[in-house]
DSSP file (Angstrom, degrees, kcal/mol; ACC not computed):
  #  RESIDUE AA STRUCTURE BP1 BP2  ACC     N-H-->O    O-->H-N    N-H-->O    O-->H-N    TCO  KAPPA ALPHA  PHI   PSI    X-CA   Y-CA   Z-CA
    1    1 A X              0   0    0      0, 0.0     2,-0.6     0, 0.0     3,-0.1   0.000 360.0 360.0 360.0 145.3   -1.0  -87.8 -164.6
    2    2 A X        -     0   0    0      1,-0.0     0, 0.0     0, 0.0     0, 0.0  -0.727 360.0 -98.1 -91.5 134.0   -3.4  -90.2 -166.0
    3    3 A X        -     0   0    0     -2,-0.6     2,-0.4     1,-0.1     3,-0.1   0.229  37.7-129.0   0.7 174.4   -3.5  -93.9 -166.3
    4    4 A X     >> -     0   0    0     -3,-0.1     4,-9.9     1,-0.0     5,-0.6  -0.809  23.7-106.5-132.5 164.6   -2.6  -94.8 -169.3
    5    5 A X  H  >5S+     0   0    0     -2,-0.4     4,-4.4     2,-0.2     5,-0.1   0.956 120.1  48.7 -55.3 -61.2   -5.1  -97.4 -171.2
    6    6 A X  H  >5S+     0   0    0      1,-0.3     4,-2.9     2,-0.3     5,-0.2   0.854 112.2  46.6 -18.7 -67.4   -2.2 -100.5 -170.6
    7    7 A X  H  >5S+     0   0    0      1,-0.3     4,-2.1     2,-0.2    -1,-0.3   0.960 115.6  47.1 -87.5 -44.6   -1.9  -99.6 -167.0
    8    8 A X  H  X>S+     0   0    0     -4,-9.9     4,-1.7     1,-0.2     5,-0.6   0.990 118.9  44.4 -54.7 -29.7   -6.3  -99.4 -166.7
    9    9 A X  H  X<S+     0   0    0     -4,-4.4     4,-3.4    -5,-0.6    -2,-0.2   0.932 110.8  46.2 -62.1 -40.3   -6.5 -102.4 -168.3
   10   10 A X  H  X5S+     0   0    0     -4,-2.9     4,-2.6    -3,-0.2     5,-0.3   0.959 118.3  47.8 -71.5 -46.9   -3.7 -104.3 -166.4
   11   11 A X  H  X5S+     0   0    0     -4,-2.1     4,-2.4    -5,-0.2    -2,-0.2   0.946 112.5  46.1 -53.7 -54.6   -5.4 -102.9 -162.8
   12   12 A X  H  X5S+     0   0    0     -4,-1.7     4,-2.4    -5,-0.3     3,-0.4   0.987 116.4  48.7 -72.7 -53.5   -9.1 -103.9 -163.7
   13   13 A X  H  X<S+     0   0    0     -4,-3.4     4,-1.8    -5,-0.6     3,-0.5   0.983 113.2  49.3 -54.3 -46.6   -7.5 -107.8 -165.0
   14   14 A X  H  < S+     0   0    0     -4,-2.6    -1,-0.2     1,-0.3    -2,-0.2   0.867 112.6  43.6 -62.3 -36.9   -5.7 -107.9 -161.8
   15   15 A X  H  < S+     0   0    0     -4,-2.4    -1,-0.3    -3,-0.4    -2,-0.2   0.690 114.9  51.1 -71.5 -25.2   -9.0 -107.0 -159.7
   16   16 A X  H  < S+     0   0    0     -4,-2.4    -2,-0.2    -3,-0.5    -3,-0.1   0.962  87.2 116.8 -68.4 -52.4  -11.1 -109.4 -161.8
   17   17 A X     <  -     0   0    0     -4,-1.8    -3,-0.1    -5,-0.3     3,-0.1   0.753  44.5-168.1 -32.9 139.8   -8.7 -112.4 -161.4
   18   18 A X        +     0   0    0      1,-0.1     2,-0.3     0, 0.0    -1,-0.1   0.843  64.2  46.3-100.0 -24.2   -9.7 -115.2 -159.7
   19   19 A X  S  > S-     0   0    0      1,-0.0     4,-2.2     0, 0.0    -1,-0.1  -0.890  77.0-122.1-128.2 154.6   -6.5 -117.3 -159.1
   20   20 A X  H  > S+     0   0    0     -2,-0.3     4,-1.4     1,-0.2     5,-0.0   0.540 107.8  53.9 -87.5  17.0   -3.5 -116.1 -157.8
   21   21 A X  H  > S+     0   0    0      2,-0.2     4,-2.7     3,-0.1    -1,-0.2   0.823 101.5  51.5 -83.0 -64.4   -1.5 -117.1 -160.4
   22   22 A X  H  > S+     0   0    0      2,-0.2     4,-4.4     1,-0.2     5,-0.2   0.904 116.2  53.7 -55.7 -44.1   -3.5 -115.5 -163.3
   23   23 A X  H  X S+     0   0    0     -4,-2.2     4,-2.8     1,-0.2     5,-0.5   0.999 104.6  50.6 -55.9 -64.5   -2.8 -112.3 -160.5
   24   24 A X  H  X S+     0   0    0     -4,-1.4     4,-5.6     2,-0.2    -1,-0.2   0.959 112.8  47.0 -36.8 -54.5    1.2 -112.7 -160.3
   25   25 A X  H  X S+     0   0    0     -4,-2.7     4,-1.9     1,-0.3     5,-0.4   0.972 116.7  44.9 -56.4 -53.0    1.4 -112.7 -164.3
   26   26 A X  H  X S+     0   0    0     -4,-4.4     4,-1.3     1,-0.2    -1,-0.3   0.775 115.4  45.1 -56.6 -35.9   -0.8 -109.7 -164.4
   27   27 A X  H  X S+     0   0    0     -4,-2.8     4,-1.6     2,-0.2    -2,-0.2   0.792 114.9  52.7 -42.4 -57.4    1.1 -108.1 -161.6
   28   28 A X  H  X S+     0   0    0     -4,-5.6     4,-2.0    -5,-0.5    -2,-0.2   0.974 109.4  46.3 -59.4 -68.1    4.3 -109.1 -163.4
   29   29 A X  H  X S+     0   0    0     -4,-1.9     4,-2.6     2,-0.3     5,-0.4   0.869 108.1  56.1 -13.0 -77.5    3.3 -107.7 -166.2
   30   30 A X  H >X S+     0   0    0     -4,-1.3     3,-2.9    -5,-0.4     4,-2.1   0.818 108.6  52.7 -32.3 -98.2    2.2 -104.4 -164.4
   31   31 A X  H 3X S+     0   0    0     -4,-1.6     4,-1.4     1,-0.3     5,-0.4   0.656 102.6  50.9  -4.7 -81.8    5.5 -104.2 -163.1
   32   32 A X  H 3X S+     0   0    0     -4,-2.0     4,-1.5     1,-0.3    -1,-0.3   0.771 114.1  50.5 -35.6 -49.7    7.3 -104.5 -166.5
   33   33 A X  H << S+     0   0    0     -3,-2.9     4,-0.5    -4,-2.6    -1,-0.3   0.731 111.4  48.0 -38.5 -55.3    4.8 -101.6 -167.6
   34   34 A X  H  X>S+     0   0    0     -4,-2.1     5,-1.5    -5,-0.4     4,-0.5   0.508 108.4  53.2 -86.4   8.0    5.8  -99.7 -164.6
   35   35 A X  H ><5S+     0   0    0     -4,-1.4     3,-1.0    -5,-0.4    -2,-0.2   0.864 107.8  54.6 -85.0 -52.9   10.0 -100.2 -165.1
   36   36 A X  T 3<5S+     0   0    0     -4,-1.5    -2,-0.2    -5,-0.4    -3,-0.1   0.610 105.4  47.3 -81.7  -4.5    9.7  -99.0 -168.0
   37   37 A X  T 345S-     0   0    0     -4,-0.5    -1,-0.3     2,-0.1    -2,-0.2   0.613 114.2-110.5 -76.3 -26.1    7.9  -95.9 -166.8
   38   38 A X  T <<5S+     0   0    0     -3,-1.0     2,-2.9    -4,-0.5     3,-0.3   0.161  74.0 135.4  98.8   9.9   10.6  -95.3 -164.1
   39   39 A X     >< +     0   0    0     -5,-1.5     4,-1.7     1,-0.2     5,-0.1  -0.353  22.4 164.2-106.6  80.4    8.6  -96.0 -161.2
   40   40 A X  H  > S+     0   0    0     -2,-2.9     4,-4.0     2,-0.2     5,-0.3   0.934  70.7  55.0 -40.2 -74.4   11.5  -98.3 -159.4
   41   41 A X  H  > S+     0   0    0     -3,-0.3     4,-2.7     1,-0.3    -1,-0.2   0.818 111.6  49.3 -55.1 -20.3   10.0  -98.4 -155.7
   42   42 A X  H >> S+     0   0    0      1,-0.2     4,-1.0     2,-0.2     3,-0.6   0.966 120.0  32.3 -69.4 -58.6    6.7  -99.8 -157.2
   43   43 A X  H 3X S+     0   0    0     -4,-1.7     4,-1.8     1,-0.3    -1,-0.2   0.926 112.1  62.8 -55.5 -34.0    8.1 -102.5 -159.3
   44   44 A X  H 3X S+     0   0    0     -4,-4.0     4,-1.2     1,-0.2     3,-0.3   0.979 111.4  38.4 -80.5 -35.2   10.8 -103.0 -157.0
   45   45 A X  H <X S+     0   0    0     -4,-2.7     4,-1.6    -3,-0.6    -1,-0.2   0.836 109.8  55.5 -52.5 -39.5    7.9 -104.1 -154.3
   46   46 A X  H  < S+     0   0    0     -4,-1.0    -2,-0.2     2,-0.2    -1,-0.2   0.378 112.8  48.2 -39.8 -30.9    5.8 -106.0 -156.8
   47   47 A X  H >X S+     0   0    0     -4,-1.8     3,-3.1    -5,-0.4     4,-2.5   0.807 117.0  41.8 -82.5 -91.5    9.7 -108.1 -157.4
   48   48 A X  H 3X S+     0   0    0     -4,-1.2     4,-3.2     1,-0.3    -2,-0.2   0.491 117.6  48.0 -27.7 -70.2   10.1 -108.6 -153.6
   49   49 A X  H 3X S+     0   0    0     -4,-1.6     4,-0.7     1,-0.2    -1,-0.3   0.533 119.9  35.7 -26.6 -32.5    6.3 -109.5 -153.1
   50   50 A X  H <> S+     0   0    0     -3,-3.1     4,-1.4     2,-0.2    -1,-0.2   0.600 113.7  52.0-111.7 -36.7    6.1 -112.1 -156.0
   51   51 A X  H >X S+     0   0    0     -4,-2.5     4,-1.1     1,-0.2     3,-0.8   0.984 107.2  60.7 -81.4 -28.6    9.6 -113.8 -155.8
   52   52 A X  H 3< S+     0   0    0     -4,-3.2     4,-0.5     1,-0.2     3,-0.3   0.958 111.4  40.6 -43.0 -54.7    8.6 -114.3 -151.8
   53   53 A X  H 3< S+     0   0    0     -4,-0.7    -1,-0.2     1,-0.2    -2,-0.2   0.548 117.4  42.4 -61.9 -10.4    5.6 -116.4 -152.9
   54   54 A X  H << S+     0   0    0     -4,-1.4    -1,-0.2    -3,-0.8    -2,-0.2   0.079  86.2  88.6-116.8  -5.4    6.9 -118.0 -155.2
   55   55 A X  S  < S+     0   0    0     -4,-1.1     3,-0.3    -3,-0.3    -3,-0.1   0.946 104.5  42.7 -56.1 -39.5   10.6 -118.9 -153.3
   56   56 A X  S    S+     0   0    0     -4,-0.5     2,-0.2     1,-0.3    -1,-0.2   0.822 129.3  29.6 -59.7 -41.3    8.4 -122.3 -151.9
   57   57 A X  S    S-     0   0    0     -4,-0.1    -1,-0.3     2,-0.0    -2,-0.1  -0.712  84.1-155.7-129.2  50.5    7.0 -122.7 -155.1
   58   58 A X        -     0   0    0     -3,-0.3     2,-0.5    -2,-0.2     3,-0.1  -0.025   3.9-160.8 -50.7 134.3    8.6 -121.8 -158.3
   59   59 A X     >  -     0   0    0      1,-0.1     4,-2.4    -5,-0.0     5,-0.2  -0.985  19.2-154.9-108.7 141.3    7.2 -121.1 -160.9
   60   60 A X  H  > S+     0   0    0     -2,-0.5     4,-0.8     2,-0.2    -1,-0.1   0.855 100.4  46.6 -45.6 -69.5    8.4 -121.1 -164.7
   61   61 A X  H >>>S+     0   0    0      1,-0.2     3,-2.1     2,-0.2     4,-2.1   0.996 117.8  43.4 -62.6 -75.1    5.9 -118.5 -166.1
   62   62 A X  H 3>5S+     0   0    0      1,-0.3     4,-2.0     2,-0.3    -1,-0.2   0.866 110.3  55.8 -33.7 -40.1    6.4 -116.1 -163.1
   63   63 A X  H 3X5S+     0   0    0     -4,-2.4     4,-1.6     1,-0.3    -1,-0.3   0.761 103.9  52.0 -76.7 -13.7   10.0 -116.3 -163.0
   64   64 A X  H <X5S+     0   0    0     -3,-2.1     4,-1.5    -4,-0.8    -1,-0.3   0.728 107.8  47.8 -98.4 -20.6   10.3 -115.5 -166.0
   65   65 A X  H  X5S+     0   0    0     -4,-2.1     4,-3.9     2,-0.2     5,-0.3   0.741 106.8  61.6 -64.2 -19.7    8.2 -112.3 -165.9
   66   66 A X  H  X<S+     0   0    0     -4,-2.0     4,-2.1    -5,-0.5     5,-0.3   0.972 104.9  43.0 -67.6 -48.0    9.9 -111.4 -163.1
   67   67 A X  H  X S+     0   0    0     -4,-1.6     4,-2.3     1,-0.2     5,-0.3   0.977 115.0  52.0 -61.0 -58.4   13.5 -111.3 -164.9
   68   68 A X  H  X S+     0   0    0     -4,-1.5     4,-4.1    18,-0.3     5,-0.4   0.877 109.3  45.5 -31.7 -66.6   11.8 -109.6 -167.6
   69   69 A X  H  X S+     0   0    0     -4,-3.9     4,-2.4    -5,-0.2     5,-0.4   0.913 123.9  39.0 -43.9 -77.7   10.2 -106.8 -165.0
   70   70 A X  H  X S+     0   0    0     -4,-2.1     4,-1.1    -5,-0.3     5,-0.4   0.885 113.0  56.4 -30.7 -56.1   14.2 -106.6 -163.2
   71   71 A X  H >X S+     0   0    0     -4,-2.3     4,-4.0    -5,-0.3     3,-0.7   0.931 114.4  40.7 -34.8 -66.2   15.8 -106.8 -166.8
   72   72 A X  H 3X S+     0   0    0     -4,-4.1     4,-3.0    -5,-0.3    -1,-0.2   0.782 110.9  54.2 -38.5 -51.8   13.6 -103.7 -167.5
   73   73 A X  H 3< S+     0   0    0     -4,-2.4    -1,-0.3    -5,-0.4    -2,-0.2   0.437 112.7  40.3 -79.4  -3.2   14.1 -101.9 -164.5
   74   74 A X  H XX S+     0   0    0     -4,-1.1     4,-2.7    -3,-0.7     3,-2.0   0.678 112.1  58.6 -98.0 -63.7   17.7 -101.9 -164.6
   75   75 A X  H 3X S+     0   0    0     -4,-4.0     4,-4.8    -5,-0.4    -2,-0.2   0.937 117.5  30.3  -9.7 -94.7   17.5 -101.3 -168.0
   76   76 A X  H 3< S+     0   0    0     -4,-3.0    -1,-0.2     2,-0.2    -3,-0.1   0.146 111.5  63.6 -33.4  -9.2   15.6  -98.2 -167.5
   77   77 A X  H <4 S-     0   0    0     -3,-2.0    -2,-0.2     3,-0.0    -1,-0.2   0.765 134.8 -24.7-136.2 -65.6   17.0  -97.3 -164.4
   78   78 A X  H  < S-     0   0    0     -4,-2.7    -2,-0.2     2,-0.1    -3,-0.2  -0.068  81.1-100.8-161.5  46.7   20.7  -96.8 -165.9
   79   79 A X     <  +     0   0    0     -4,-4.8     2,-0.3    -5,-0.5    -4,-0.2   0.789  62.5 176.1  72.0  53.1   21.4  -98.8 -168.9
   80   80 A X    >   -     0   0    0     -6,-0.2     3,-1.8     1,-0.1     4,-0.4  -0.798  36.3-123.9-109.7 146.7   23.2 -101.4 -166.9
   81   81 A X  T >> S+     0   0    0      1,-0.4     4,-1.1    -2,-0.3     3,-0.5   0.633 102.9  67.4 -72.6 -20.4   24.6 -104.6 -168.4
   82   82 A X  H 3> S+     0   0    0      1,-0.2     4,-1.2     2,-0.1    -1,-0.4   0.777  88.3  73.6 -69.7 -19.6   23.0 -107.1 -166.2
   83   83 A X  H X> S+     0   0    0     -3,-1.8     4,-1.6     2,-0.2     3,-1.1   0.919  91.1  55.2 -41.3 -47.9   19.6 -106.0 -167.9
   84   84 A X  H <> S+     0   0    0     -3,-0.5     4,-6.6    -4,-0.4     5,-0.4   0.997 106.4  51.7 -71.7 -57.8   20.5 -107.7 -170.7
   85   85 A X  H 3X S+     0   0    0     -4,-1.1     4,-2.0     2,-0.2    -1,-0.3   0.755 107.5  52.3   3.1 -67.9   21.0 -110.9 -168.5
   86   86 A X  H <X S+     0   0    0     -4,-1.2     4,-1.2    -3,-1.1   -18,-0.3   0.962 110.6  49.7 -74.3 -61.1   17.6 -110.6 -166.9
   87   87 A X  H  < S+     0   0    0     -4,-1.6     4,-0.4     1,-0.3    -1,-0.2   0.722 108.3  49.1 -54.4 -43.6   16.1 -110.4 -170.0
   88   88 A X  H >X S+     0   0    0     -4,-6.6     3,-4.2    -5,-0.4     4,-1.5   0.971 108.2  53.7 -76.6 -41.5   17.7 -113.2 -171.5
   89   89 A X  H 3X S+     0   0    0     -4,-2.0     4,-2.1    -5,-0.4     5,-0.3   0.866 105.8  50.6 -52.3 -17.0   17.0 -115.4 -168.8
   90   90 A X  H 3< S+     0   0    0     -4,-1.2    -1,-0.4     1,-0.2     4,-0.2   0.582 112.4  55.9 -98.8  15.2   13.6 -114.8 -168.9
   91   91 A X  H <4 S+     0   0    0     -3,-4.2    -2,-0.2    -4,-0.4    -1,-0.2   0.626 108.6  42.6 -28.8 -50.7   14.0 -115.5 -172.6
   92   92 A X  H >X S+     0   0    0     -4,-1.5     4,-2.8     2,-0.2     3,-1.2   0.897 110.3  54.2 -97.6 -54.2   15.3 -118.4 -172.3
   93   93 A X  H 3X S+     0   0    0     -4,-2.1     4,-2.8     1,-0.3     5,-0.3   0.828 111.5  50.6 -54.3 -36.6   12.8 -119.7 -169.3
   94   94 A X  H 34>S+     0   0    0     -5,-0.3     5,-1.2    -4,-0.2     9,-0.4   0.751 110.5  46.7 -88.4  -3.7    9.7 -118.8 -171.6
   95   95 A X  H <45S+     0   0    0     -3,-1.2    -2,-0.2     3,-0.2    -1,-0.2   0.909 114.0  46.9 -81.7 -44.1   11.0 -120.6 -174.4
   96   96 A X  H  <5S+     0   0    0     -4,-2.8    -2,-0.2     1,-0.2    -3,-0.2   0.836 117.9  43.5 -19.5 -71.4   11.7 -123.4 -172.2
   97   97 A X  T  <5S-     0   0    0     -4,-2.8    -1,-0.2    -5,-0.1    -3,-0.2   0.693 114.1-111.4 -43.8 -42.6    8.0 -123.1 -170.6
   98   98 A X  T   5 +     0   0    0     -4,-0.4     2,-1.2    -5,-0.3    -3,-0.2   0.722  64.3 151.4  72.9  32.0    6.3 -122.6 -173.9
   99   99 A X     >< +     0   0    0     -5,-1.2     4,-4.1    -6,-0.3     5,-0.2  -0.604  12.6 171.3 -66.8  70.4    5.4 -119.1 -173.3
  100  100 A X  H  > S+     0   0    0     -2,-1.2     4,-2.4     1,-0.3    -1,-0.2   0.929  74.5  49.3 -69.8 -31.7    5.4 -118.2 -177.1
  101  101 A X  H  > S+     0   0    0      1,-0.2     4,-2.1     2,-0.2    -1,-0.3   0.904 121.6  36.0 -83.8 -37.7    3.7 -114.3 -176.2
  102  102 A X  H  > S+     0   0    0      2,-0.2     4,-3.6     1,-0.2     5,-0.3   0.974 112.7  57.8 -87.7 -36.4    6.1 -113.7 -173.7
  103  103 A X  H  X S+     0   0    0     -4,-4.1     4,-2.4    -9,-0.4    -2,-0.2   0.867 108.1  44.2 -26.4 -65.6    8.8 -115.4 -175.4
  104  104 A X  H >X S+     0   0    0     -4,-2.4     4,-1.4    -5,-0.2     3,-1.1   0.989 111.2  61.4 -55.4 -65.1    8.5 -113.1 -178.6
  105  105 A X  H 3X S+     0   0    0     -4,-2.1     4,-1.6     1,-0.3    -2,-0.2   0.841 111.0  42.5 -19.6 -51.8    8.2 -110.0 -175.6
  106  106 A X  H 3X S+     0   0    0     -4,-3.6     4,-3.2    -5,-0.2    -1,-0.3   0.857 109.1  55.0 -71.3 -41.2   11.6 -111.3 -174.7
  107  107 A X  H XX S+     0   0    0     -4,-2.4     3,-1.3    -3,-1.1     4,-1.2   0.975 109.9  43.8 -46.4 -69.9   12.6 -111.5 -178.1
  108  108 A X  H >X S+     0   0    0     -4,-1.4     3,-3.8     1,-0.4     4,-3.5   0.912 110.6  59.4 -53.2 -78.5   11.9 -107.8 -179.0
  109  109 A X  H 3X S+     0   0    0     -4,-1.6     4,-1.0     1,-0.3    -1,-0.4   0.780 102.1  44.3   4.4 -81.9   13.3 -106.8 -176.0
  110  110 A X  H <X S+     0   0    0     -4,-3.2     4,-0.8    -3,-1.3    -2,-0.3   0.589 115.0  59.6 -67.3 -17.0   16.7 -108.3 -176.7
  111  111 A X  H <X S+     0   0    0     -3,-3.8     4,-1.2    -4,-1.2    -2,-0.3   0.883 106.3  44.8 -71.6 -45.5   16.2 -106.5 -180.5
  112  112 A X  H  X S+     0   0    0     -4,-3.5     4,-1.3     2,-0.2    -2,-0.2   0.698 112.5  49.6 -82.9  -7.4   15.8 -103.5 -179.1
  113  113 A X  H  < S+     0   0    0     -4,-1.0    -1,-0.2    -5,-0.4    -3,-0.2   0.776 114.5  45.5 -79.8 -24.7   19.2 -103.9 -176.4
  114  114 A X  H  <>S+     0   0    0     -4,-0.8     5,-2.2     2,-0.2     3,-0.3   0.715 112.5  55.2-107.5 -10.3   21.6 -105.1 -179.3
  115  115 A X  H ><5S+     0   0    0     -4,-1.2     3,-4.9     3,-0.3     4,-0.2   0.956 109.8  45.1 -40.3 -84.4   19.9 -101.8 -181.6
  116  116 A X  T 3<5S+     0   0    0     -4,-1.3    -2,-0.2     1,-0.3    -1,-0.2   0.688 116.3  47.4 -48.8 -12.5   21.0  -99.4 -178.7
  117  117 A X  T 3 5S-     0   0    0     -3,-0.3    -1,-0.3     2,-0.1    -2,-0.2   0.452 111.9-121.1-113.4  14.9   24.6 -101.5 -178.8
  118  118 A X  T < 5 +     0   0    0     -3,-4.9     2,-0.8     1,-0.2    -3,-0.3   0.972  61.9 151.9  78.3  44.6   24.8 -101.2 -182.7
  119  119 A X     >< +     0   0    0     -5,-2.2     4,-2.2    -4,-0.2    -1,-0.2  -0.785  13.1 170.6-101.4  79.5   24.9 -105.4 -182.9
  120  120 A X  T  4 S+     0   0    0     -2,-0.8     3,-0.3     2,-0.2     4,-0.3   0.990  74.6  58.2 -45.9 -71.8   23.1 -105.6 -186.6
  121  121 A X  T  > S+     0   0    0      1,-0.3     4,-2.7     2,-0.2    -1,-0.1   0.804 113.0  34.2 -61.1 -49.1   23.8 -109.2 -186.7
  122  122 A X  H  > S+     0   0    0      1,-0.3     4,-4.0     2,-0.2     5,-0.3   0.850 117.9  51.2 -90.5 -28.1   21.8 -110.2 -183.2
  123  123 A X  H  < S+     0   0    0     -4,-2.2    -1,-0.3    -3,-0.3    -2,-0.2   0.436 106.9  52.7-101.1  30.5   19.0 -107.7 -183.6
  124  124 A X  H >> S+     0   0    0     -4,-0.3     4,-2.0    -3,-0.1     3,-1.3   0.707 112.3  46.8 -93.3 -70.2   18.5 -108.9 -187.0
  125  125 A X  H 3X S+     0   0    0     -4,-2.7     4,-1.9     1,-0.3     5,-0.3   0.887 118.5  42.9 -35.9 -48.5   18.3 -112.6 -185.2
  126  126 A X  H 3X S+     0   0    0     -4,-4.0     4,-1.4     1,-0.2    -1,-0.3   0.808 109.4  50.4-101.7   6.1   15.9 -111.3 -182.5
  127  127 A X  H <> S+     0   0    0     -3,-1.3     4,-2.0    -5,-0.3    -1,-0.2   0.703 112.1  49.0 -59.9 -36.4   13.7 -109.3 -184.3
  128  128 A X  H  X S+     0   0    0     -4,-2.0     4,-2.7     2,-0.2     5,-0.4   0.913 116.4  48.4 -64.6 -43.5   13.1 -112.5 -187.0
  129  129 A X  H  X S+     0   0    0     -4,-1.9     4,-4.6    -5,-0.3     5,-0.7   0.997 108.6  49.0 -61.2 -76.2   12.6 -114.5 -183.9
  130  130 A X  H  X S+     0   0    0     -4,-1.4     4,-1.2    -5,-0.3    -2,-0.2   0.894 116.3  42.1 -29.8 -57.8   10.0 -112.0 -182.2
  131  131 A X  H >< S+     0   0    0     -4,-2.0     3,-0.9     2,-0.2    -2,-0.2   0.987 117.6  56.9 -76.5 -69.4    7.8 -111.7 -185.5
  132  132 A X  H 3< S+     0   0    0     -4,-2.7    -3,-0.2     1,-0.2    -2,-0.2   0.813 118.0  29.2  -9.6 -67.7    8.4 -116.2 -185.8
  133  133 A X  H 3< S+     0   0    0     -4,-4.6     2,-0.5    -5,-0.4    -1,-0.2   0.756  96.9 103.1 -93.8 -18.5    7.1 -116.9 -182.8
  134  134 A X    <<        0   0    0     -4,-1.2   -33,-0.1    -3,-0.9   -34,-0.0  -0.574 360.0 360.0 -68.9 106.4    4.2 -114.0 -181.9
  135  135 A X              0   0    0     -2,-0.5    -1,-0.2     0, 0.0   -34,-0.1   0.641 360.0 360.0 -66.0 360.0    1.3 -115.1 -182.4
């Protein structure tokens, strides 16, 4: 199967990068991309790999791509109710952060879980939210 555009695009930022920071996000990012493809064992190395480097160190913006990627992969993986969880927390951490792009991500996200549970009321709230805050 071929690449998809997303996934050249995310590999060639991740090979440019320069800091390992700007790498993790891109990585994260990957990952999220790849959850939602099915492709567990990658993403689930890419979690393991990222939250190890970051266990000394936390960071905000990572940690919160990371729930997003798990959220996803669970999600994806069997519809399971801790996705929704993951997802919010990393919701919650990029609003927190000031993460506005990832924020809205999160948003959309959480529009499209309360669709698939027939909640009208909340994916009216996070869909308004998503389009608010996306630049």
């Amino acid at each position: 199967m071929k690449p998809s555009r997303l996934l050249q695009r995310l590999d060639a930022a991740i090979s440019a990068s320069s800091d390992h920071l700007s790498s993790s996000r891109l990585r994260s990012e990957r990952a999220c991309y790849l959850a939602r493809r099915g492709q567990s064992d990658e993403v689930k190395a890419t979690l393991t790999e990222l939250r190890q480097h970051y266990q000394s160190k936390p960071n905000a913006e990572i940690s919160a791509w990371l729930s997003l990627a798990e959220g996803l992969l669970i999600h994806f993986s069997n519809m399971g109710s801790l996705a929704r969880d993951k997802i919010h927390r990393a919701y919650a951490l990029s609003a927190a952060a000031g993460l506005v792009q990832l924020n809205a991500t999160c948003a959309a996200w959480l529009a499209h879980m309360d669709y698939l549970n027939a909640d009208t009321a909340n994916m009216t709230r996070h869909v308004y939210q998503a389009f608010t805050i996306a630049e």
